[in-house]
Residue frames as a rotation matrix with the C-alpha (Angstrom) as fourth column:
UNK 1
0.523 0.478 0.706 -159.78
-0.499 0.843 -0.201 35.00
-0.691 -0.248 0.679 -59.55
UNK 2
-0.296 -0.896 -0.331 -157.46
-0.699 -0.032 0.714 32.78
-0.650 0.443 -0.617 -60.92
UNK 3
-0.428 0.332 -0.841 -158.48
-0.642 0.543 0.541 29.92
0.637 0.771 -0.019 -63.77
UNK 4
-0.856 0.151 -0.495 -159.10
0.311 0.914 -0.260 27.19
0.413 -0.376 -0.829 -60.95
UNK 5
-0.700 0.623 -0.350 -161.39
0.088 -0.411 -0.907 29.56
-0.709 -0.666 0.233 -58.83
UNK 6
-0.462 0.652 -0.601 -163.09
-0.886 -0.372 0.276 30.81
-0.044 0.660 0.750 -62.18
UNK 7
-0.493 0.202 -0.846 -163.61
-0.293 0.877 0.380 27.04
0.819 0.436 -0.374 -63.08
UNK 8
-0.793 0.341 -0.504 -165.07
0.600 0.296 -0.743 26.18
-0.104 -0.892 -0.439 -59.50
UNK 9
-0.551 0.447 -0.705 -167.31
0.062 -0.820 -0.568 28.78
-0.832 -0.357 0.425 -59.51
UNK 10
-0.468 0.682 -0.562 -168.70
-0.862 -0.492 0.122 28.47
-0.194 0.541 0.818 -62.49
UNK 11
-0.580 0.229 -0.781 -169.31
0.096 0.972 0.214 24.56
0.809 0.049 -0.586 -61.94
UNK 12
-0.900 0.387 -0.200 -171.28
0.143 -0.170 -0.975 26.09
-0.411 -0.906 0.098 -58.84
UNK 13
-0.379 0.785 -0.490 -173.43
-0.540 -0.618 -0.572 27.93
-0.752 0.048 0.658 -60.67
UNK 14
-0.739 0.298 -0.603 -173.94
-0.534 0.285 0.796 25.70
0.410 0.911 -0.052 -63.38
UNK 15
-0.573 0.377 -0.728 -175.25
0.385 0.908 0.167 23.15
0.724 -0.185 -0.665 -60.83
UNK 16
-0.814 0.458 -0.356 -176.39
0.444 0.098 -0.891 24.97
-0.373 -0.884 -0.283 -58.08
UNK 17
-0.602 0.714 -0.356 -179.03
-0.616 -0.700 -0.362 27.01
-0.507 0.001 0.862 -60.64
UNK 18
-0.264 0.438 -0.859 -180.18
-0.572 0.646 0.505 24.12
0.776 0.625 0.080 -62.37
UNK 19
-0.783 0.328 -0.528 -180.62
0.569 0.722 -0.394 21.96
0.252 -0.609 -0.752 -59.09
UNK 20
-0.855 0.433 -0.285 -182.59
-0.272 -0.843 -0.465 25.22
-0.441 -0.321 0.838 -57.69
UNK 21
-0.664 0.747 0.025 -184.70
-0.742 -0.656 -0.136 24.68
-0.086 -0.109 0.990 -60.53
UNK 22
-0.300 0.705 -0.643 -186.11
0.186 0.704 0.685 21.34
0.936 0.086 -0.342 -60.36
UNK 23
-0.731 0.333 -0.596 -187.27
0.681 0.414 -0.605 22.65
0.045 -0.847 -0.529 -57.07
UNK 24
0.508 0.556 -0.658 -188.41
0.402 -0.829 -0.389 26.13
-0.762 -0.067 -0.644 -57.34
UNK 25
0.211 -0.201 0.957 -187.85
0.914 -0.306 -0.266 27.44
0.347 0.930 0.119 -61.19
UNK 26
0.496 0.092 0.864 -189.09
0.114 -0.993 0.040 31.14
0.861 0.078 -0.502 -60.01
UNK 27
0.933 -0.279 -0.229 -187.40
0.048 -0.532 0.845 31.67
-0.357 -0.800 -0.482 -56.84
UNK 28
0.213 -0.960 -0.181 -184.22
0.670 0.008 0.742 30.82
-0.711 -0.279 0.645 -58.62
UNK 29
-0.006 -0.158 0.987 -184.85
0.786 -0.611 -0.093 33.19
0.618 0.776 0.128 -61.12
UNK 30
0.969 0.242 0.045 -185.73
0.167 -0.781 0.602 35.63
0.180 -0.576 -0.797 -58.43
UNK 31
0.588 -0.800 -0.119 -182.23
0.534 0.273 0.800 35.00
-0.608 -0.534 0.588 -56.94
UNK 32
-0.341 -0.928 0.150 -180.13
0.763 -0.181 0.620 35.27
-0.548 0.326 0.770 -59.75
UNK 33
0.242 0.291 0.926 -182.43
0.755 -0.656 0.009 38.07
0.610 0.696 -0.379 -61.46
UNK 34
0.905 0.412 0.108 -182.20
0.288 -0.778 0.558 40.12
0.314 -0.474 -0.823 -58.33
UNK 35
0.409 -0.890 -0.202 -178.87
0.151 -0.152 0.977 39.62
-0.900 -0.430 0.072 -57.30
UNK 36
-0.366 -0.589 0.721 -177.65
0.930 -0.266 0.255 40.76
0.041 0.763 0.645 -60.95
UNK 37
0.556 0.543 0.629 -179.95
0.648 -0.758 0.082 43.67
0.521 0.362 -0.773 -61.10
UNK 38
0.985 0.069 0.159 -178.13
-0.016 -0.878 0.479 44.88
0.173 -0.474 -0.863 -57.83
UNK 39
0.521 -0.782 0.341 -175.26
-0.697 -0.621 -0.359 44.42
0.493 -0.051 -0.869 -58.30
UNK 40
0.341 -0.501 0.796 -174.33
-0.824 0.249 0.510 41.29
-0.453 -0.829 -0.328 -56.00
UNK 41
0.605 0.306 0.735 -174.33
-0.107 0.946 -0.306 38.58
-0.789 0.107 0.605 -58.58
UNK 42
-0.059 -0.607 -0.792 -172.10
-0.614 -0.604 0.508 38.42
-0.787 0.516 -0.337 -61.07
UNK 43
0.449 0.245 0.859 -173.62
0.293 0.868 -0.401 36.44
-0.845 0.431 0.318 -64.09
UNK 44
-0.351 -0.839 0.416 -172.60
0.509 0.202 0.837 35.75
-0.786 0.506 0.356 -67.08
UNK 45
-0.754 0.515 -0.408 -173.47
-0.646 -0.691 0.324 37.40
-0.115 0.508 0.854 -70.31
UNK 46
-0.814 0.243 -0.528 -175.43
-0.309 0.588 0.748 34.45
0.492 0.772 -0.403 -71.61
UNK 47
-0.031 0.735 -0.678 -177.84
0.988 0.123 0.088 35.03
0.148 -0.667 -0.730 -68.05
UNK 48
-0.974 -0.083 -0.212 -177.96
0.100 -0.993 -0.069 38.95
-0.205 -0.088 0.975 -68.18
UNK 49
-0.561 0.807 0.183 -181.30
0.175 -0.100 0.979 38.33
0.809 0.582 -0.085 -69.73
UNK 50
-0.299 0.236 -0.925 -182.27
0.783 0.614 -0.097 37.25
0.545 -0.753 -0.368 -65.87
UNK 51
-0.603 -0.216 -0.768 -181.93
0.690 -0.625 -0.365 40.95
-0.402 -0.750 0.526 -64.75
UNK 52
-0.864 0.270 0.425 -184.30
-0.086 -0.911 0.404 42.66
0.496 0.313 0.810 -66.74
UNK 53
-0.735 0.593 0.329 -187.38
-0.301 0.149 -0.942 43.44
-0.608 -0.791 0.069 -64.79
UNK 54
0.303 0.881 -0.364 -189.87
-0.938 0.344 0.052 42.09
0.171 0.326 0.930 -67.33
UNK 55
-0.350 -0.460 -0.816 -187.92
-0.172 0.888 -0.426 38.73
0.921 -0.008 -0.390 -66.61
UNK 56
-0.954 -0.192 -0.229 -187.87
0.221 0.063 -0.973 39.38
0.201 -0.979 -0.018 -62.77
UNK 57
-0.533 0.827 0.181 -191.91
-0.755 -0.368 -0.543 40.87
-0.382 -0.426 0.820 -62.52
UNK 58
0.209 0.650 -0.731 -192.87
-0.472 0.722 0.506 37.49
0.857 0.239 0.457 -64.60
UNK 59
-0.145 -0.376 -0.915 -191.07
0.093 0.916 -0.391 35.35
0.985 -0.142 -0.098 -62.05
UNK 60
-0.992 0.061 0.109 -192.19
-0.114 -0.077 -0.990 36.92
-0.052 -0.995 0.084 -59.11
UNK 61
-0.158 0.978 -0.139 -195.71
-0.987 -0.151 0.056 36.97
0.033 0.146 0.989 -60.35
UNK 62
0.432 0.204 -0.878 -195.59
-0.068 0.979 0.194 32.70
0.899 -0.024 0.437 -61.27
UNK 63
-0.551 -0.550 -0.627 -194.00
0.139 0.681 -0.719 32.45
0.823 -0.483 -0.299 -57.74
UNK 64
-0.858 0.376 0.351 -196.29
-0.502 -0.756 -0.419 34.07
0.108 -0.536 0.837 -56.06
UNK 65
-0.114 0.376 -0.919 -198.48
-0.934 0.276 0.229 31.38
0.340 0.884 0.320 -58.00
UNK 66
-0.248 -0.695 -0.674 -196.55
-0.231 0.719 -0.656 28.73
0.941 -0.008 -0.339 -56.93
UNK 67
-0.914 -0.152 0.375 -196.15
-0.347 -0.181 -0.920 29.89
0.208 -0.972 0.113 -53.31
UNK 68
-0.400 0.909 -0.116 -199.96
-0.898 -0.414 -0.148 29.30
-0.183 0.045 0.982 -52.99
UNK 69
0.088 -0.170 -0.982 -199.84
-0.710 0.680 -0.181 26.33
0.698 0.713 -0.061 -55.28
UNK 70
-0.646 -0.688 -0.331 -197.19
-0.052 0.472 -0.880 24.35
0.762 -0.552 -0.340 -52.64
UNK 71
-0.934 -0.205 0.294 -199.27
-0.257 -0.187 -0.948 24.96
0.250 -0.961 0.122 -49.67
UNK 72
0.290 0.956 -0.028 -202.73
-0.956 0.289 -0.053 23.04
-0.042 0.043 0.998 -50.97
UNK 73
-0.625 -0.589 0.511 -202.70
-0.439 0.807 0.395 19.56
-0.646 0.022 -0.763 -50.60
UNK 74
0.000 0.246 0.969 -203.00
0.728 0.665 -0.169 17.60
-0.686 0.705 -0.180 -54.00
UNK 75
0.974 0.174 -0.142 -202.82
0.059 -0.808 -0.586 20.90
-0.217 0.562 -0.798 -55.67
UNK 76
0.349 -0.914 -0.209 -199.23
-0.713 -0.403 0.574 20.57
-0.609 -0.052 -0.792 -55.15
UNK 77
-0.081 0.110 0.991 -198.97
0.392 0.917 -0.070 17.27
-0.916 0.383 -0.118 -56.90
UNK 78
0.440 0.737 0.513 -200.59
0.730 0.039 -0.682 18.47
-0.523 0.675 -0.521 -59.68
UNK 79
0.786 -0.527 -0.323 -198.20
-0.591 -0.794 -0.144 21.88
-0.180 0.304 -0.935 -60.05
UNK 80
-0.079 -0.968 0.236 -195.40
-0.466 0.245 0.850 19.61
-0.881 -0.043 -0.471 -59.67
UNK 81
0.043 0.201 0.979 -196.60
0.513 0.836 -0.195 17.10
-0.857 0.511 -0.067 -62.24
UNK 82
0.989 0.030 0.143 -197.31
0.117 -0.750 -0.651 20.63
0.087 0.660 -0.746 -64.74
UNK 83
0.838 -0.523 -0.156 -194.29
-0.489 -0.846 0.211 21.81
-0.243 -0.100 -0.965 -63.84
UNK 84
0.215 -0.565 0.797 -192.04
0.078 0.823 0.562 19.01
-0.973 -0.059 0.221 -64.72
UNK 85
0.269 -0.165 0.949 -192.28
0.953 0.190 -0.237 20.20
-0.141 0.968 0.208 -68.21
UNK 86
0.898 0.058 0.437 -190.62
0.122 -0.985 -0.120 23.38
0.423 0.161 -0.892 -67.19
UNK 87
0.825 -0.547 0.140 -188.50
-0.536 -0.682 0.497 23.06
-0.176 -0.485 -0.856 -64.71
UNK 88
0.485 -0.727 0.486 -185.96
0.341 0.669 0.661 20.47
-0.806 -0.155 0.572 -66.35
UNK 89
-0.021 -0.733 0.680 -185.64
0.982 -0.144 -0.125 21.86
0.190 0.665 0.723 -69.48
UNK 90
0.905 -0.343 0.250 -185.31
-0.374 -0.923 0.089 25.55
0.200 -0.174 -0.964 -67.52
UNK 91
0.755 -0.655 0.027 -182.60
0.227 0.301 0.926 23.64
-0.615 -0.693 0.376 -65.78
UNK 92
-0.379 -0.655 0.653 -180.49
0.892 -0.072 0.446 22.71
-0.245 0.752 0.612 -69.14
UNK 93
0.641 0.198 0.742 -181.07
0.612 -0.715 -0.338 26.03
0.464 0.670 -0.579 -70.12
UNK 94
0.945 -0.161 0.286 -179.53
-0.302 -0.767 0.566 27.76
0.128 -0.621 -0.773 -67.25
UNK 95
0.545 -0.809 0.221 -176.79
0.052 0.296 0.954 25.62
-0.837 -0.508 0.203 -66.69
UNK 96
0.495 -0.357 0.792 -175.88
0.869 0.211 -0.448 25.69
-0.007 0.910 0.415 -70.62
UNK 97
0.597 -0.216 0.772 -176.04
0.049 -0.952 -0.304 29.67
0.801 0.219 -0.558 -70.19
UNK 98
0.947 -0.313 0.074 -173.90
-0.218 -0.458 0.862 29.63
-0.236 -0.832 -0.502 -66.95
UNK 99
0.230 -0.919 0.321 -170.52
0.873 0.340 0.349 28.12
-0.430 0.200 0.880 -68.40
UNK 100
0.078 -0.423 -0.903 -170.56
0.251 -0.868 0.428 31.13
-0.965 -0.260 0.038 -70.40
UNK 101
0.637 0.010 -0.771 -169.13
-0.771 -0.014 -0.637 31.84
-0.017 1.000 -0.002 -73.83
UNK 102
-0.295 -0.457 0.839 -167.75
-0.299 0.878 0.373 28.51
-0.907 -0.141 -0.396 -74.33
UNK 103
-0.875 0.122 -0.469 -167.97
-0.416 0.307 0.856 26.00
0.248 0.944 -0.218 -77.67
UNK 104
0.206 0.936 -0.284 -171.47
-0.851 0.315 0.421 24.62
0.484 0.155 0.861 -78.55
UNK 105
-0.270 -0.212 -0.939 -169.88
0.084 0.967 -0.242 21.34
0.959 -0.144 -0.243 -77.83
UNK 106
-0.798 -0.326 -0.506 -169.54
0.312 0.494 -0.811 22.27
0.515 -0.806 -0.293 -73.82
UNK 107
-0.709 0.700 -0.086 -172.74
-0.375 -0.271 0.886 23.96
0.597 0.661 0.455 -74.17
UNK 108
0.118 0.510 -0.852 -174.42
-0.722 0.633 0.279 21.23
0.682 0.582 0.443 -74.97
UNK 109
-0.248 -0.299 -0.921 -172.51
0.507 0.770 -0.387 18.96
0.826 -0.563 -0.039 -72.24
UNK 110
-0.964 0.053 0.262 -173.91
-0.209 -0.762 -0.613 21.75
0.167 -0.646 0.745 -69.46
UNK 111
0.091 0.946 -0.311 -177.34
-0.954 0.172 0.245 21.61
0.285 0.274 0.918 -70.70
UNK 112
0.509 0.456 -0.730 -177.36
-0.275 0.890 0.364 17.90
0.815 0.015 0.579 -70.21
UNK 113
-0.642 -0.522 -0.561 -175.67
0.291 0.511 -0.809 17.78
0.709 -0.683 -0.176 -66.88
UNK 114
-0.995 0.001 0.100 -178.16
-0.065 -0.765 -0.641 20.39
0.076 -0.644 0.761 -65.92
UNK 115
-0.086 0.803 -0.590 -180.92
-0.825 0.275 0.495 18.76
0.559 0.529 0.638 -66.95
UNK 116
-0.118 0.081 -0.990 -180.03
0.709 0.705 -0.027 15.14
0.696 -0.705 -0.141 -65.09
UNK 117
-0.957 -0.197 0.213 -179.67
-0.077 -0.534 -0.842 18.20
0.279 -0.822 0.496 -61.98
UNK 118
-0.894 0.401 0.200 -182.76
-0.414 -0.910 -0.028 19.36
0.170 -0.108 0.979 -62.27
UNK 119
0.002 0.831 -0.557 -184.56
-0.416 0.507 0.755 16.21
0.910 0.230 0.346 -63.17
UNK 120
-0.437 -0.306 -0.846 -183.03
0.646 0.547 -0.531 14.61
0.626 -0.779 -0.042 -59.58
UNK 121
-0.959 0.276 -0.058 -183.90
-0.142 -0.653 -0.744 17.46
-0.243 -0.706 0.666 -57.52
UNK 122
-0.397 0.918 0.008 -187.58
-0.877 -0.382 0.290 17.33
0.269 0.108 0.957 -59.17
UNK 123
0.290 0.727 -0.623 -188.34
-0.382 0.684 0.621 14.01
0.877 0.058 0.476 -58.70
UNK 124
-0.601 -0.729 -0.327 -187.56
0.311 0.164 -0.936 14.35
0.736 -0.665 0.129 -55.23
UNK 125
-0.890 0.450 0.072 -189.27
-0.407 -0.716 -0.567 17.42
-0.203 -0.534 0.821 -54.11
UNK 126
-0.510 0.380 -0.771 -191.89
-0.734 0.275 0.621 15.37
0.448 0.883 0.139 -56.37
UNK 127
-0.012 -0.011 -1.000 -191.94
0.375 0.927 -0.015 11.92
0.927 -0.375 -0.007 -54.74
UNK 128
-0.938 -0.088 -0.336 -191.49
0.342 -0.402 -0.849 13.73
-0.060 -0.911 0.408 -51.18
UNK 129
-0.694 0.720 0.008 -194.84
-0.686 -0.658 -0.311 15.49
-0.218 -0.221 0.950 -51.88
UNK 130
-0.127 0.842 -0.524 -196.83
-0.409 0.437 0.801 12.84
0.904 0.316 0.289 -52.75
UNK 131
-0.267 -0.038 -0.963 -195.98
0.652 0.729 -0.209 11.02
0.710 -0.684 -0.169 -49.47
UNK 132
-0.974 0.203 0.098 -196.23
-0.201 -0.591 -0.781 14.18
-0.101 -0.781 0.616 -47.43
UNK 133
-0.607 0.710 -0.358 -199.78
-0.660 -0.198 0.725 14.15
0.444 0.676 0.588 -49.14
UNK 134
-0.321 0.052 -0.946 -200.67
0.250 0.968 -0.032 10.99
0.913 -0.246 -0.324 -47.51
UNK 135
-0.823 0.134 -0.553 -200.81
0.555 -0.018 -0.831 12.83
-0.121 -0.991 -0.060 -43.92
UNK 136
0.344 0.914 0.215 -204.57
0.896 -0.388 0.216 14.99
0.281 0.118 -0.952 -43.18
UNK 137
0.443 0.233 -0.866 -203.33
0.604 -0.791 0.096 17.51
-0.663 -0.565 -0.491 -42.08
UNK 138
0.913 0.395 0.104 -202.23
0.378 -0.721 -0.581 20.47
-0.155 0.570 -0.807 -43.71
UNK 139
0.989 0.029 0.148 -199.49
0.076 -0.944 -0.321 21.72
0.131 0.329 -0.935 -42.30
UNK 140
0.104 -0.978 0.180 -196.64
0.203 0.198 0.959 19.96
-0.974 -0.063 0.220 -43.55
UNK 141
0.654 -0.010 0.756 -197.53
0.713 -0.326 -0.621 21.50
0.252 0.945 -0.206 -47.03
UNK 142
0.914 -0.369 -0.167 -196.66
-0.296 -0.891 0.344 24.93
-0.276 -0.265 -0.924 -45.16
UNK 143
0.696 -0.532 0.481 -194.07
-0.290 0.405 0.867 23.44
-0.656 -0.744 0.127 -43.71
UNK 144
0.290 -0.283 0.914 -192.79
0.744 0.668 -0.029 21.17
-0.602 0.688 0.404 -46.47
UNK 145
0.584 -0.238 0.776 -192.92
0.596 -0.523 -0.609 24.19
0.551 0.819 -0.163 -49.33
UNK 146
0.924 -0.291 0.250 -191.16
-0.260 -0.954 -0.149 26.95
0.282 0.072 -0.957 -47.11
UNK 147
0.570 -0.610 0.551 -188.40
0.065 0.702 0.710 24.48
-0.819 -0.369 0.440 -46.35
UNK 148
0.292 -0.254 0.922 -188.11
0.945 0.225 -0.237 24.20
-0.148 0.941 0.306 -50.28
UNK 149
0.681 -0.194 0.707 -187.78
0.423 -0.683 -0.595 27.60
0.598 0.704 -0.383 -50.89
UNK 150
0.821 -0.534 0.203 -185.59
-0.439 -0.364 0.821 28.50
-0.365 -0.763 -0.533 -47.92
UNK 151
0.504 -0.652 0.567 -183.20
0.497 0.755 0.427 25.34
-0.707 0.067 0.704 -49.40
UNK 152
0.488 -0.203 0.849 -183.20
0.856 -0.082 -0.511 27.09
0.173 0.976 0.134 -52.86
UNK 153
0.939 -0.237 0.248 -182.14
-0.216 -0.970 -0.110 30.78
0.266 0.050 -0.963 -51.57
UNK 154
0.621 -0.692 0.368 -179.99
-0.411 0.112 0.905 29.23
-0.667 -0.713 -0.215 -49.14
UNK 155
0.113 -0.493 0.863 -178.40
0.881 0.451 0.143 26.74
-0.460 0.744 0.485 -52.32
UNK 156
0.604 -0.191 0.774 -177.88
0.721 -0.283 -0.632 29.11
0.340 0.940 -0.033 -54.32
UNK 157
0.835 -0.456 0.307 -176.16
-0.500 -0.863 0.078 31.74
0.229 -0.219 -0.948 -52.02
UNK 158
0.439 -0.772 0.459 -173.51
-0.331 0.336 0.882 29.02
-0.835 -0.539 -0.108 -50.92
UNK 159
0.273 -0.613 0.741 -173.06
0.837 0.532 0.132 28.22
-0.475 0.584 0.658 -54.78
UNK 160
0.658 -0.094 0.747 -172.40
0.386 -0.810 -0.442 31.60
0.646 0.579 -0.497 -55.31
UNK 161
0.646 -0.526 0.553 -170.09
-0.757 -0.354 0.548 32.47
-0.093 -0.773 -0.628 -51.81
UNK 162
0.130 -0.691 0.711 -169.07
-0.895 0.227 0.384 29.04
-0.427 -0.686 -0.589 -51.46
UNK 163
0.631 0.419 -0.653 -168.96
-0.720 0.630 -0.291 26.89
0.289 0.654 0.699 -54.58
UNK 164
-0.537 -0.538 -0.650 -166.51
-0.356 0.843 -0.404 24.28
0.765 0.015 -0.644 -52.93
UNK 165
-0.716 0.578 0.392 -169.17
-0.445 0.055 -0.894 24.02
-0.538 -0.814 0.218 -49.87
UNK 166
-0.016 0.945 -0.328 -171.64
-0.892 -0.162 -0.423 23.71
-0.452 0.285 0.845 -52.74
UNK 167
0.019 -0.105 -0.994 -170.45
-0.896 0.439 -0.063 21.59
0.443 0.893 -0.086 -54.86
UNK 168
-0.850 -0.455 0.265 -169.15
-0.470 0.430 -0.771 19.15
0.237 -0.780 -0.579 -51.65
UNK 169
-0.755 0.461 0.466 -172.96
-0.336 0.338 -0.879 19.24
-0.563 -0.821 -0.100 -50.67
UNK 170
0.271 0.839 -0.473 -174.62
-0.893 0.035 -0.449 18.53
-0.361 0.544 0.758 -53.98
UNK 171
-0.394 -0.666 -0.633 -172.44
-0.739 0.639 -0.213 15.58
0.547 0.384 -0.744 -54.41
UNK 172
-0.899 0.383 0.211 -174.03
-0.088 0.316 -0.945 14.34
-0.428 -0.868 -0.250 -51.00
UNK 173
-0.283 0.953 -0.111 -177.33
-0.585 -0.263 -0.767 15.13
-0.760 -0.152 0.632 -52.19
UNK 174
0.194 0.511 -0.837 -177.25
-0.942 0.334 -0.015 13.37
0.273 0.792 0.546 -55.38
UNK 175
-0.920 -0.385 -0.071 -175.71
-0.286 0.785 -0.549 10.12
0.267 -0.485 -0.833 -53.25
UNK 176
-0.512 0.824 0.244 -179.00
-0.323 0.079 -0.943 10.66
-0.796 -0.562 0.226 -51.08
UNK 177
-0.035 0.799 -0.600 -181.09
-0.902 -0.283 -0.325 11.07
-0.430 0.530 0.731 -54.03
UNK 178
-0.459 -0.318 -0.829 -179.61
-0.751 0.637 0.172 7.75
0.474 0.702 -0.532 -55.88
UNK 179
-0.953 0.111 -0.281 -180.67
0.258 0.783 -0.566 5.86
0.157 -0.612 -0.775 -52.68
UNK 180
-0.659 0.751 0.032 -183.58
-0.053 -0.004 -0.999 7.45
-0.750 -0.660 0.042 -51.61
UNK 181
-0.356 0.655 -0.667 -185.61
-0.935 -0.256 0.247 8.09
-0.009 0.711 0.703 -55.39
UNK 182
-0.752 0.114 -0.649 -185.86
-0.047 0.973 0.226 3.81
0.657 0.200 -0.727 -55.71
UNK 183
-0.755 0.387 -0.529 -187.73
0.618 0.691 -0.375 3.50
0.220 -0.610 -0.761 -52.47
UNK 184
-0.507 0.609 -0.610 -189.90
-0.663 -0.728 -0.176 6.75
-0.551 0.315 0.773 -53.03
UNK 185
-0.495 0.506 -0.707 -190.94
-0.788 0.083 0.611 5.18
0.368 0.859 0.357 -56.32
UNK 186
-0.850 0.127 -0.510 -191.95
0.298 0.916 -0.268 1.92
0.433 -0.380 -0.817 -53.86
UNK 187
-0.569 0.748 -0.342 -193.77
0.093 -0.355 -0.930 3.90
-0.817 -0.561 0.132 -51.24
UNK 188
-0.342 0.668 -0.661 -195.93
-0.855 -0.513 -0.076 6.25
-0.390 0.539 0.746 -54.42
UNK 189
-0.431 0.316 -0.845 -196.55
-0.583 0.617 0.528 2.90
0.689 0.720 -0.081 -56.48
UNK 190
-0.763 0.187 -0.618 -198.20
0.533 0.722 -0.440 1.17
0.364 -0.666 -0.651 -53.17
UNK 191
-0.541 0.731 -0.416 -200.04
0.057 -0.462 -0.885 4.05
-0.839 -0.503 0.208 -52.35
UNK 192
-0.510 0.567 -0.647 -201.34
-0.857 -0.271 0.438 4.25
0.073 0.778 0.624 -56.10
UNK 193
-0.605 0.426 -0.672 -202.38
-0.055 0.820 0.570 0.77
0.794 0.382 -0.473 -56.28
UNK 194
-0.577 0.672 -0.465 -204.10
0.739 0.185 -0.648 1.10
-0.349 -0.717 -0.603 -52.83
UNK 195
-0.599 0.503 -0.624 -205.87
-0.347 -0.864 -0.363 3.99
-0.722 -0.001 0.692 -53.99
UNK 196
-0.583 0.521 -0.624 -207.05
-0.705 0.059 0.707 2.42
0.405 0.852 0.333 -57.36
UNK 197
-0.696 0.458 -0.553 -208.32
0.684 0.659 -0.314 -0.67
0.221 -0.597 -0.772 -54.89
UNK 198
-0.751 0.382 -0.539 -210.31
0.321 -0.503 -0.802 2.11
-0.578 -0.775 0.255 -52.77
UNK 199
-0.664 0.404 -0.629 -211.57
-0.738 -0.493 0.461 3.75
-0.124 0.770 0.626 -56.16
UNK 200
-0.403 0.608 -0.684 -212.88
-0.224 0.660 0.717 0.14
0.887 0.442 -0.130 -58.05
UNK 201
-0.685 0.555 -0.472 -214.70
0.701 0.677 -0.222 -0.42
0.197 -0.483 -0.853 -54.05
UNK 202
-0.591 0.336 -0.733 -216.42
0.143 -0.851 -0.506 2.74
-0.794 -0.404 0.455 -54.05
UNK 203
-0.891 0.170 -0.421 -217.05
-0.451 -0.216 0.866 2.63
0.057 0.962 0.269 -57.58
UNK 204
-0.043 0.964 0.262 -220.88
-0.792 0.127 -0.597 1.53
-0.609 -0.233 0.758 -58.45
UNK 205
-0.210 0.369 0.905 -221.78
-0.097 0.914 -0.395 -1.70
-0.973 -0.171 -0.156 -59.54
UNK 206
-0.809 0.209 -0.549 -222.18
-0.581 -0.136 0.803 -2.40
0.093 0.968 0.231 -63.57
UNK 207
-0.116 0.887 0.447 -225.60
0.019 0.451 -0.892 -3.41
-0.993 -0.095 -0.069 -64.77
UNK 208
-0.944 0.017 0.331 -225.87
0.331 0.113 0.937 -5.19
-0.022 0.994 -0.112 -68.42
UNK 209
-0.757 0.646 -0.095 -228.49
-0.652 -0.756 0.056 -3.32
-0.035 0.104 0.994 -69.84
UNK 210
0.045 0.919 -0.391 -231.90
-0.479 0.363 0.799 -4.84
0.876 0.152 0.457 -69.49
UNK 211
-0.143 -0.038 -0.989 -230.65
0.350 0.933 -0.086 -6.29
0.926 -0.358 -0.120 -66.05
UNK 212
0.046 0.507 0.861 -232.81
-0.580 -0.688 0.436 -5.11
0.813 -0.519 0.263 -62.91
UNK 213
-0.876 -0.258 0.407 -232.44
-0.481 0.434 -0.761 -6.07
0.020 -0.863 -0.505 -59.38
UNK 214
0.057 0.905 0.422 -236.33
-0.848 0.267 -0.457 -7.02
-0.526 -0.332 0.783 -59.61
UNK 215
0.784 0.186 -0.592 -235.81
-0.396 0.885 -0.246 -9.38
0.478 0.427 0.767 -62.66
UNK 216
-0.463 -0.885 0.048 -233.26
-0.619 0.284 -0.732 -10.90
0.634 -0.369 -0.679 -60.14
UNK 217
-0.638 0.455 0.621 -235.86
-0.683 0.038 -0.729 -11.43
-0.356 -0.889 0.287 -57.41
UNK 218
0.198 0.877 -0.438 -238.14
-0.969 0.107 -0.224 -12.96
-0.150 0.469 0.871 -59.96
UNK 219
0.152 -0.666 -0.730 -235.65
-0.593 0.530 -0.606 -15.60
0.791 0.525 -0.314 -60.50
C-alpha cells in the first residue's frame, strides 16, 4: 500500500468509525473489535485496545441493551438523548486513535473532525426518531433501528474495503444532512409546541386557595 492508499484508508476509517458511532457506538465497536480479534481488520495500534474481549463482551452486552432500547417507542428518544453524551465524544476518540501514531497536533484535528462526524450522524438518527415516533404503530421502530444497524456494519465494511466508495458516500451524506437537520429541527419544534398545547389542555385547572366552585355559585 503505497502513501496515497495508506492516507485514503486511513481517512476512511477515521470517518467511517466515528460516523458509525453517532449511530450505533456498540455495533461499531463490535465491528472493529471483532474484525481485529480475527484477523480481518487491520487497526491501528492506538485501537488494538478494541480487540480485547473484555472490550468486545462490554459492547456486545450495551448492544444488546440498545438493540431492545431502539425498538420501544419513546424509549428510543430517551436512549438517544442519554446517549448523546457518549456517542460524540466516543466518536473523537476513535477517529483521534485511527490516524495512528501521528503528532498531538493531528490528533487533536481527528478528534474534532470526528466529533462534528459523529455529532451529524447523531442528530439525525436523533431527529429521524422523534418523527418516526409520531406514527402509532410500532413497527417502524423495528424497522427504523435494524436499518441503523445494518447501515453501520454495512458503513463500516465499505470504509474498510472501499474507502474511496466511502468516503464519496459520506460526503453525500453530510450534503443530505446539512439540508435535511434545519427542517428536522422545524418538524421536532412544531411537534413540541403542539404537545406542550395538548399537555397545558389536559392539565387541571388552578384553584387560589380558599377558592371553591360552591363559593362561586354563591356569588
Amino acid at each position: 500500500m503505497n502513501g496515497y492508499e495508506s492516507l485514503i484508508a486511513t481517512l476512511a476509517l477515521t470517518m467511517g468509525s466515528s460516523w458509525a458511532s453517532g449511530i450505533n457506538l456498540y455495533a461499531a465497536l463490535l465491528v472493529l473489535g471483532l474484525g481485529g480479534a480475527t484477523g480481518n481488520v487491520a487497526l491501528p495500534h492506538e485501537l488494538a485496545v478494541l480487540e480485547n474481549p473484555f472490550v468486545i463482551g462490554a459492547a456486545g452486552v450495551m448492544y444488546l441493551v440498545q438493540f431492545f432500547a431502539d425498538k420501544i417507542p419513546g424509549v428510543d428518544s430517551i436512549s438517544d438523548a442519554l446517549q448523546t453524551f457518549v456517542r460524540i465524544p466516543a466518536g473523537a476518540m476513535l477517529a483521534a486513535g485511527a490516524v495512528g501514531d501521528v503528532s498531538p497536533a493531528l490528533e487533536i484535528a481527528a478528534g474534532i473532525l470526528g466529533g462534528g462526524a459523529a455529532t451529524t450522524s447523531h442528530a439525525a438518527k436523533t431527529g429521524t426518531r422523534l418523527m418516526i415516533n409520531t406514527s402509532p404503530e410500532p413497527v417502524s421502530n423495528w424497522i427504523a433501528s435494524i436499518s441503523e444497524d445494518l447501515i453501520v456494519i454495512g458503513g463500516l465494511w465499505t470504509a474498510l474495503n472501499h474507502p474511496i466508495l466511502f468516503l464519496i458516500l459520506f460526503i453525500i451524506f453530510v450534503g443530505l444532512a446539512i439540508w435535511l437537520l434545519p427542517k428536522l429541527w422545524k418538524l421536532i419544534r412544531a411537534l413540541l409546541i403542539k404537545t406542550a398545547r395538548f399537555l397545558r389542555v389536559i392539565s387541571p385547572p388552578v384553584v387560589a386557595d380558599g377558592d371553591t366552585r360552591e363559593d362561586k355559585k354563591s356569588f
